[in-house]
Residue frames as a rotation matrix with the C-alpha (Angstrom) as fourth column:
UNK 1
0.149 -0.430 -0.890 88.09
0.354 -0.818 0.454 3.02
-0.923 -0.383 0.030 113.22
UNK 2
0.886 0.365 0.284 87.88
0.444 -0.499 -0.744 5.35
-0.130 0.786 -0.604 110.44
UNK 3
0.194 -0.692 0.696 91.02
0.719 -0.382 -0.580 6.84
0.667 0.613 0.424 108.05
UNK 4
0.087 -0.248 0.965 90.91
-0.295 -0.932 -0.213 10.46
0.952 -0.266 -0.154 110.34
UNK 5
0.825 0.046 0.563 90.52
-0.565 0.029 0.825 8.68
0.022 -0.999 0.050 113.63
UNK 6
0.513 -0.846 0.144 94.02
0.805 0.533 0.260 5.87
-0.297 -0.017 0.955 112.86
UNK 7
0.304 -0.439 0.845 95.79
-0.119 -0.898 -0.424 9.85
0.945 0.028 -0.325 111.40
UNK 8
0.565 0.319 0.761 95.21
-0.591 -0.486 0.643 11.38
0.575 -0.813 -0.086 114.66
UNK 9
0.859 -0.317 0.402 96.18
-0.073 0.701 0.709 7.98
-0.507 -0.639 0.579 117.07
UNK 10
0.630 -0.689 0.359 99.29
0.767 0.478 -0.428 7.46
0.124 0.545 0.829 114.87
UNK 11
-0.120 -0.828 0.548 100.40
0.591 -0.503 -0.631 11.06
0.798 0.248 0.549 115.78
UNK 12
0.481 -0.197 0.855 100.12
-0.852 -0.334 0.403 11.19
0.206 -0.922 -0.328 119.20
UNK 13
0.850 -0.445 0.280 101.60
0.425 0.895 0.134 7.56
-0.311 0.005 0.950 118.82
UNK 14
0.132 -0.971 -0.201 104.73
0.190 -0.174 0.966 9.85
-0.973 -0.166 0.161 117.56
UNK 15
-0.206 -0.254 0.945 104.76
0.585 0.742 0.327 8.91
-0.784 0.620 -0.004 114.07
UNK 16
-0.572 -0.152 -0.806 105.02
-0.544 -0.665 0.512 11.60
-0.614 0.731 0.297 110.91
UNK 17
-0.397 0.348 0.849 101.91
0.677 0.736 0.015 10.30
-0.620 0.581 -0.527 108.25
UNK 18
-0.600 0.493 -0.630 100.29
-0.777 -0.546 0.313 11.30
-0.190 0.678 0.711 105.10
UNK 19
-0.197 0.751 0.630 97.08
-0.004 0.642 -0.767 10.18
-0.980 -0.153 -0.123 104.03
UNK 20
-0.886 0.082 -0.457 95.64
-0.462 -0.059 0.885 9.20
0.045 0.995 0.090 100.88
UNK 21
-0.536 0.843 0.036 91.98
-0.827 -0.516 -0.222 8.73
-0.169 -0.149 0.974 100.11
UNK 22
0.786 0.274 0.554 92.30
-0.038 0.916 -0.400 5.61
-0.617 0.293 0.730 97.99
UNK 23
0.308 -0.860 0.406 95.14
0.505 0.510 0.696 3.57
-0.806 -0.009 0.592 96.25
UNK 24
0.304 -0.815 0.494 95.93
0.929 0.137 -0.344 5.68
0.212 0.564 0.798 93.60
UNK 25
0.815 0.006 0.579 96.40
-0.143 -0.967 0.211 8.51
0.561 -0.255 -0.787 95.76
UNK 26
0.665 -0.691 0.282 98.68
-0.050 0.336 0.941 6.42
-0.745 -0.640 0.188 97.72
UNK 27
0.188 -0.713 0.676 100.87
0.894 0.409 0.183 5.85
-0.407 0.570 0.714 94.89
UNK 28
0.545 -0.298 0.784 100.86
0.092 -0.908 -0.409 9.41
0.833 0.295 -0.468 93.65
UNK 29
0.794 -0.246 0.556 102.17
-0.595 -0.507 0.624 10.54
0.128 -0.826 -0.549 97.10
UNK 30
0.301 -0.940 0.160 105.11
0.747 0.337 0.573 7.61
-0.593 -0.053 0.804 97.20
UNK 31
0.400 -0.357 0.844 106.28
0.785 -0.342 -0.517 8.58
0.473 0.869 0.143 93.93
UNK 32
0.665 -0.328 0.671 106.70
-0.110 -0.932 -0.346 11.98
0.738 0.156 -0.656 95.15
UNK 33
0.162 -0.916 0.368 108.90
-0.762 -0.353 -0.542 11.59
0.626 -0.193 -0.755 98.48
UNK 34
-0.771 -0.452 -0.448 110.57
-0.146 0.811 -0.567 8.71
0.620 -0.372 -0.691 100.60
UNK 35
0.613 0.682 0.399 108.35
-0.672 0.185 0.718 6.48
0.416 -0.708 0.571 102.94
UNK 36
-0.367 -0.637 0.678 109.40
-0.930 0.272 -0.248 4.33
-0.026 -0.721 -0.692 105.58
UNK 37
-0.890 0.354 0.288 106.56
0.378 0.925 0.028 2.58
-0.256 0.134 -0.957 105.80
UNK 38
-0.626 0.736 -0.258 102.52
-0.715 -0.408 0.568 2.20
0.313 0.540 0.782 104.24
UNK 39
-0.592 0.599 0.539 99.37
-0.238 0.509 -0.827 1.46
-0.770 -0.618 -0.158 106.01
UNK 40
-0.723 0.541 -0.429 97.05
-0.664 -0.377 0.646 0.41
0.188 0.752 0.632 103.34
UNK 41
-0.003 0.899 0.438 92.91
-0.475 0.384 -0.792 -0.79
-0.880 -0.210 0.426 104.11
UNK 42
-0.754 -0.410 0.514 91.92
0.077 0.722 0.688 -3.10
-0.653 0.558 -0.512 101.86
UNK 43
0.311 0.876 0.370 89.05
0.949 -0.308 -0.068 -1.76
0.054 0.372 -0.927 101.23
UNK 44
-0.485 -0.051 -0.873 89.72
-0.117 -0.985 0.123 1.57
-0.867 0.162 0.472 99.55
UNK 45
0.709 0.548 0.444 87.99
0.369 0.248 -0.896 2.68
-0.601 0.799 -0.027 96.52
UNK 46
0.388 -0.886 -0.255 89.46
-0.846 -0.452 0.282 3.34
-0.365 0.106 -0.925 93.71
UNK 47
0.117 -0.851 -0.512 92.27
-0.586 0.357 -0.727 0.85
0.802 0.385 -0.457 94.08
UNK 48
0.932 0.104 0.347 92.27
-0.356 0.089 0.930 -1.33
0.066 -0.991 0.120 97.04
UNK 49
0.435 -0.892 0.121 94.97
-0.527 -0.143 0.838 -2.53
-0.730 -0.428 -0.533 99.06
UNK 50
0.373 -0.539 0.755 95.91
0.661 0.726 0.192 -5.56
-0.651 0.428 0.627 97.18
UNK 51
0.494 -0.336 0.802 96.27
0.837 -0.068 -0.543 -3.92
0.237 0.940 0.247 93.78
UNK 52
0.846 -0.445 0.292 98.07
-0.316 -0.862 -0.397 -1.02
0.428 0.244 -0.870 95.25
UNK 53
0.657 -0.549 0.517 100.52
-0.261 0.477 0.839 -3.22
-0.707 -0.686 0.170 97.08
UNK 54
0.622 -0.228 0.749 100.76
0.728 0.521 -0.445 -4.94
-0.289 0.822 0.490 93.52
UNK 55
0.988 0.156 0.011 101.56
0.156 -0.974 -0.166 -1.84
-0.015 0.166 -0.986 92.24
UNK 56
0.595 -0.796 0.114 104.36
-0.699 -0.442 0.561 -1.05
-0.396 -0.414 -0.820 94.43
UNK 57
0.712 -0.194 0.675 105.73
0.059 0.974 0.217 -4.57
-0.700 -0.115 0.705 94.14
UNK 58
0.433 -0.349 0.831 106.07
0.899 0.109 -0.423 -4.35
0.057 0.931 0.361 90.31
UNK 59
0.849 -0.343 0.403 107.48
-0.046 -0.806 -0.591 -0.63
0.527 0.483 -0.699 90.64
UNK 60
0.300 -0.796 -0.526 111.14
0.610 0.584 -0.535 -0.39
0.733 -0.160 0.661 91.22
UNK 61
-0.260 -0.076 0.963 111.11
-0.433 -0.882 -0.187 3.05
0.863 -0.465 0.196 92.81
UNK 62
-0.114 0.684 0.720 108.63
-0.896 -0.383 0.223 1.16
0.429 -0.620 0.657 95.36
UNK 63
0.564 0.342 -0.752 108.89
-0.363 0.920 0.147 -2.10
0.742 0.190 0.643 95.78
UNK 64
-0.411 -0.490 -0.769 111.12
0.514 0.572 -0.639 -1.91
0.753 -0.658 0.017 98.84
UNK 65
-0.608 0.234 0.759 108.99
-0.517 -0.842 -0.154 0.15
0.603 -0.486 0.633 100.69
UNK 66
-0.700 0.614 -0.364 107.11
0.712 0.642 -0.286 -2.48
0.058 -0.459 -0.886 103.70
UNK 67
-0.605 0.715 0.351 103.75
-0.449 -0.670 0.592 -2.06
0.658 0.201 0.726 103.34
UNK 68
-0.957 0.252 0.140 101.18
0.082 0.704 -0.705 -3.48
-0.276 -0.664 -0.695 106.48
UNK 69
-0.653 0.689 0.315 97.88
-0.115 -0.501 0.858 -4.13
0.749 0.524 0.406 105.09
UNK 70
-0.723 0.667 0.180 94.64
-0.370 -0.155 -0.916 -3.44
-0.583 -0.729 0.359 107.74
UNK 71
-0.751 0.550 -0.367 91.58
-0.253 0.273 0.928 -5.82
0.610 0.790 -0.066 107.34
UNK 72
-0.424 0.459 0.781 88.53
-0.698 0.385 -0.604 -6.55
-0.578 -0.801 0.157 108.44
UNK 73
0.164 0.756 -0.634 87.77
-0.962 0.263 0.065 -9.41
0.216 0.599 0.771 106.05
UNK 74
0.952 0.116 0.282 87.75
-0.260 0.793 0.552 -13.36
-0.160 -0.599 0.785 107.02
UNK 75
0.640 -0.665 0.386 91.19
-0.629 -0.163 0.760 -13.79
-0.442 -0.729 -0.522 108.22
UNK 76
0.095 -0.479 0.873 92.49
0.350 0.837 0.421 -16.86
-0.932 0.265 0.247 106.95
UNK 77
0.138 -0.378 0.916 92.21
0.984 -0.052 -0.170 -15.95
0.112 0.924 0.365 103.34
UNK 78
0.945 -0.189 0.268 92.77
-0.005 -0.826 -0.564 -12.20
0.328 0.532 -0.781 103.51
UNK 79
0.546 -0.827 0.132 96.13
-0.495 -0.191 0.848 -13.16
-0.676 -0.528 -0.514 105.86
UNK 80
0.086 -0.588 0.804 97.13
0.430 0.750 0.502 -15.44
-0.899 0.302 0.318 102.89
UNK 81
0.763 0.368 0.532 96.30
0.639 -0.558 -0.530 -12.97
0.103 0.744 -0.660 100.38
UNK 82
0.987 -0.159 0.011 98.42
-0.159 -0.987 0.032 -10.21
0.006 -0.033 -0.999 102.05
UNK 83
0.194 -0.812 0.551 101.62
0.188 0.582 0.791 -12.68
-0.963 -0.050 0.265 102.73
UNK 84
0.379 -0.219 0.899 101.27
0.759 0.630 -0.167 -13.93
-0.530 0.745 0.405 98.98
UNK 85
0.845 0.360 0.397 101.09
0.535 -0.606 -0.589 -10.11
0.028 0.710 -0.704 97.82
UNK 86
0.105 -0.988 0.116 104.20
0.540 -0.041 -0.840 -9.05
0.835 0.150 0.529 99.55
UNK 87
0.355 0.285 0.891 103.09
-0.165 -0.919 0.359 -7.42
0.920 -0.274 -0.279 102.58
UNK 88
-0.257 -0.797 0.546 105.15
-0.474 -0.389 -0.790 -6.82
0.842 -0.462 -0.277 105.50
UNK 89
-0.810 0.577 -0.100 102.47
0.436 0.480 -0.761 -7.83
-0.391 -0.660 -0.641 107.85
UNK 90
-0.227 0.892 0.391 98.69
0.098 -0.379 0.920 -7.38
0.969 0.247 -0.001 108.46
UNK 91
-0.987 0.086 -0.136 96.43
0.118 -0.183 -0.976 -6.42
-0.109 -0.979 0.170 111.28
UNK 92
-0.350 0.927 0.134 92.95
0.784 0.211 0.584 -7.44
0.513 0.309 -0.801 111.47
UNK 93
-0.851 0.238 0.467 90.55
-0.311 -0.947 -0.085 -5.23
0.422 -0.218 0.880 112.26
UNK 94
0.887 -0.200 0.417 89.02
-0.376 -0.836 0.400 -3.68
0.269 -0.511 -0.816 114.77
UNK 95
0.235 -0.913 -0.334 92.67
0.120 0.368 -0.922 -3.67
0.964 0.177 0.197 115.39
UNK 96
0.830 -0.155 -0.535 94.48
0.523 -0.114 0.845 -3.40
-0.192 -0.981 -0.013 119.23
UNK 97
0.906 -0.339 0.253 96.14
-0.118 -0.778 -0.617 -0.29
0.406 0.529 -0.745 119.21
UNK 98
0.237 -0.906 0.350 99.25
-0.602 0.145 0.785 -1.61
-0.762 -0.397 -0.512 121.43
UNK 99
0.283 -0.367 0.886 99.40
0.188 0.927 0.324 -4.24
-0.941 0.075 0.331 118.78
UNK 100
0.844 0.118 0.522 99.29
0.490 -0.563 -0.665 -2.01
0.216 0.818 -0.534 115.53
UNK 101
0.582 -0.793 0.179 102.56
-0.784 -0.606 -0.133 -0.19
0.214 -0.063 -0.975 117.08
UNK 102
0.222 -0.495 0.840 104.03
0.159 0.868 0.470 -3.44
-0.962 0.029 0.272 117.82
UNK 103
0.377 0.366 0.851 103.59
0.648 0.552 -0.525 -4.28
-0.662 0.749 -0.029 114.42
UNK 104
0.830 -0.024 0.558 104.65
0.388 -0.693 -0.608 -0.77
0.401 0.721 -0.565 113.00
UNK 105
0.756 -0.545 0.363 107.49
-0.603 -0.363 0.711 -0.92
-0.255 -0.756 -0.603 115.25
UNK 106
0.073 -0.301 0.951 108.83
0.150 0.946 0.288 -4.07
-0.986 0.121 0.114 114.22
UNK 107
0.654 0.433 0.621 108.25
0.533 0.318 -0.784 -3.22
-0.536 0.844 -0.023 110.55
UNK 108
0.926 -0.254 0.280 109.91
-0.087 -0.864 -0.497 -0.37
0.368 0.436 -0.822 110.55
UNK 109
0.619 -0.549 0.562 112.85
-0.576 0.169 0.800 -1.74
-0.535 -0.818 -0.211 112.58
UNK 110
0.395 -0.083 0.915 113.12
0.488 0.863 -0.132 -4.55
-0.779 0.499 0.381 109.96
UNK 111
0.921 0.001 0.389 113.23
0.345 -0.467 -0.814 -1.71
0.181 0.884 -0.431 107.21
UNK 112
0.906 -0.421 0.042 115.74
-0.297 -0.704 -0.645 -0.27
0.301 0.572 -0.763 108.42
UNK 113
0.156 -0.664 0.731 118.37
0.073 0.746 0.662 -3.18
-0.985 -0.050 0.165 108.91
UNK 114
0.633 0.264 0.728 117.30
0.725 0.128 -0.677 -3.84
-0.272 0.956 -0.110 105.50
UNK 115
0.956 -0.216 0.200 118.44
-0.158 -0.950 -0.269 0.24
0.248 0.226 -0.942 104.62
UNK 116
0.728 -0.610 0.314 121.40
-0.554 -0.252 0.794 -0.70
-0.405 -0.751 -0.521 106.62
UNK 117
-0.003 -0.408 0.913 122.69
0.557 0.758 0.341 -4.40
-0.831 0.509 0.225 105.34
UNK 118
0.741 0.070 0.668 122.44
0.664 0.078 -0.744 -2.19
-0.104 0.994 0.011 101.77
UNK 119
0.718 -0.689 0.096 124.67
-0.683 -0.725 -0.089 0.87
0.131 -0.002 -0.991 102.59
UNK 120
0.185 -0.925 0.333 127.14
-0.687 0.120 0.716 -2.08
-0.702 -0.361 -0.614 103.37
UNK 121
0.561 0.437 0.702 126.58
0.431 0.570 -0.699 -3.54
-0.706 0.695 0.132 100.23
UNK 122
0.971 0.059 0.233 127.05
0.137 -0.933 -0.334 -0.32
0.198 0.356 -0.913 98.44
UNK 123
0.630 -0.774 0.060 130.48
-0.738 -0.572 0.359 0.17
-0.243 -0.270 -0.931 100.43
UNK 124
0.412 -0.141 0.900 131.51
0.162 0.983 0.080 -3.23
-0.896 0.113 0.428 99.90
UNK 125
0.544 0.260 0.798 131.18
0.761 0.247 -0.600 -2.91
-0.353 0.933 -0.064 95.94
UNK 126
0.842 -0.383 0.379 132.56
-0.194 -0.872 -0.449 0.46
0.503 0.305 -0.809 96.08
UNK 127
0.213 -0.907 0.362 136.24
-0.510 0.213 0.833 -0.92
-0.833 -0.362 -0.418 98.32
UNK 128
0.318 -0.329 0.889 136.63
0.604 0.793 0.078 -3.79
-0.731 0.512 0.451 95.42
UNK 129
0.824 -0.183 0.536 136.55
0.501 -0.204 -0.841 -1.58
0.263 0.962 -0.077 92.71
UNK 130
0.779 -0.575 0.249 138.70
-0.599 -0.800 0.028 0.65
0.184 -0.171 -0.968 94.17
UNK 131
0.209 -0.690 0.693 141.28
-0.303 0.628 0.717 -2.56
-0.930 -0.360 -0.077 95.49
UNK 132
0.672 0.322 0.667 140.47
0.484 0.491 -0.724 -3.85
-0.561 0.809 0.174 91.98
UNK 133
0.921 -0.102 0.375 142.02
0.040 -0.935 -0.353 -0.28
0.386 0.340 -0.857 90.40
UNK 134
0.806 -0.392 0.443 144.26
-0.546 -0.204 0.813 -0.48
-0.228 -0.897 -0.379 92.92
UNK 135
0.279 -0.303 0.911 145.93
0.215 0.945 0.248 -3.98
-0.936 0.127 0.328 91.85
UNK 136
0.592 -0.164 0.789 146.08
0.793 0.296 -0.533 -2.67
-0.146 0.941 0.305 88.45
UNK 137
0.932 -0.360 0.049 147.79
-0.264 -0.765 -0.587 -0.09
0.249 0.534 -0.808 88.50
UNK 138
0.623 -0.703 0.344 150.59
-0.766 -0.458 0.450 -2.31
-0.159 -0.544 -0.824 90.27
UNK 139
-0.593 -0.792 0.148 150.57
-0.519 0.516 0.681 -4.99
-0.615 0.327 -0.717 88.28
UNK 140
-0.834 0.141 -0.534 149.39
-0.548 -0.330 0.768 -6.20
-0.068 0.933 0.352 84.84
UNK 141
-0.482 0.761 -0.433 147.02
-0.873 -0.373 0.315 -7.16
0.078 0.530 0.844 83.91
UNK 142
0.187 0.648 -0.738 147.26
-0.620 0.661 0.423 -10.70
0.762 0.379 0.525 83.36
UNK 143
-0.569 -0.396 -0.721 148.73
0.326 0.696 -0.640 -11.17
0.755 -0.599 -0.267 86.36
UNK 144
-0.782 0.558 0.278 146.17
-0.571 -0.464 -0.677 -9.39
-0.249 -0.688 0.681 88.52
UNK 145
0.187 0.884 -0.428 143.41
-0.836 0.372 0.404 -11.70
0.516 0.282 0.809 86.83
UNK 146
0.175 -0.150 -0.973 144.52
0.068 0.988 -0.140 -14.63
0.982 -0.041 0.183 87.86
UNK 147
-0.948 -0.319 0.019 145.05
0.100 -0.353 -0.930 -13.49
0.304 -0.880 0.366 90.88
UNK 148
-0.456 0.888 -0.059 141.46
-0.862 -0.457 -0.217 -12.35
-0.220 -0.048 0.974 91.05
UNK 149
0.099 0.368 -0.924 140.87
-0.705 0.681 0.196 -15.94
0.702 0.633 0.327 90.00
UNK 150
0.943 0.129 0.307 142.31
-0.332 0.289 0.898 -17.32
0.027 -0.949 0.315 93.32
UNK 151
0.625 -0.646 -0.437 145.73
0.526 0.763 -0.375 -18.24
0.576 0.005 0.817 92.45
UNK 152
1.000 -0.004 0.029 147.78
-0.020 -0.818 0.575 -17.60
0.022 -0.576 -0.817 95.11
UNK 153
0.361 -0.897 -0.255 151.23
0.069 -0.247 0.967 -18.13
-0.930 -0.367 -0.027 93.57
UNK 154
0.941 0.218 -0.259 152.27
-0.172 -0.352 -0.920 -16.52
-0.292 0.910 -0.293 90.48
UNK 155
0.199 -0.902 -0.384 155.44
-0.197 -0.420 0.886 -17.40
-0.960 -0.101 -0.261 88.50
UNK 156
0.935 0.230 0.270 155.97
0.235 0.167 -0.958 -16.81
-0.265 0.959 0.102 84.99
C-alpha cells in the first residue's frame, strides 16, 4: 500500500494526518506544530525511518513524540532494529488494516497517559514550591529546613 492510499484509509479511519515525502520532510513538519503520533516507512528516501526516528530521539522538542515504524523488511531484525531505536511499535507490511488501528490506538492511548502522568508532575512541583514558600514565610528558615529534612519535632 502506497503513502496516498494509508492518507486516504487513515482518514476515513477518523484520524487528522500530514504527510511527508521522506524523513527530512517529516522532521521539518514536527518542528513546526504538535503531533500525537508518526507513521514512518522505513524505506523513505532521503532519510529513512531509522535515522529519522534517531533524529527525533536525540531532539528534545521531539523525542517524546511515539513514533510506529511500517516495514516490509525480514522481521526479526527490522522488529529489533525498531525496539532498539525507540519506536513505539512496528507493523509489518502488507499490514492488516484492523491491526494498524489497533496499534495506532493503543499508541496513542499510551501517549496520552504519558501527557497526563506529566501535567501531574508539573502540578505536583508547582504545590511544593508554593507549600515550600508557604512554610517560609511562617517560620525561619532554619527551622523550616530541618523540617524539610524529616524532623518531626523541633525544639530549640
Amino acid at each position: 500500500m502506497n503513502r496516498e492510499m494509508l492518507s486516504r484509509r487513515l482518514q476515513k479511519m477518523g484520524y487528522k494526518i500530514r504527510e511527508a515525502e521522506n524523513g527530512n520532510r517529516a522532521l521539518d513538519e514536527l518542528k513546526q506544530r504538535p503531533f500525537d503520533l508518526v507513521l514512518l516507512d522505513i524505506i523513505m528516501p532521503e532519510l529513512d525511518g531509522f535515522r529519522t526516528l534517531e533524529f527525533m530521539k536525540t531532539d528534545p522538542m521531539l523525542r517524546h513524540v511515539p513514533a510506529i515504524l511500517l516495514t516490509a523488511l525480514d522481521e526479526g531484525e527490522s522488529t529489533v532494529r525498531c525496539i532498539e531505536a525507540g519506536a513505539e511499535d512496528y507493523v509489518p507490511k502488507p499490514f492488516n488494516p484492523v491491526i494498524l488501528r489497533a496499534r495506532i490506538n493503543a499508541s496513542l492511548e499510551k501517549k496520552r497517559l504519558r501527557d497526563q502522568e506529566q501535567a501531574a508532575l508539573l502540578q505536583l512541583q508547582s504545590e511544593r514550591t508554593k507549600s515550600e514558600r508557604l512554610l517560609l514565610n511562617v517560620l525561619p528558615q532554619a527551622i523550616a529546613d530541618r523540617l524539610k529534612q524529616g524532623e518531626r519535632t523541633i525544639v530549640d
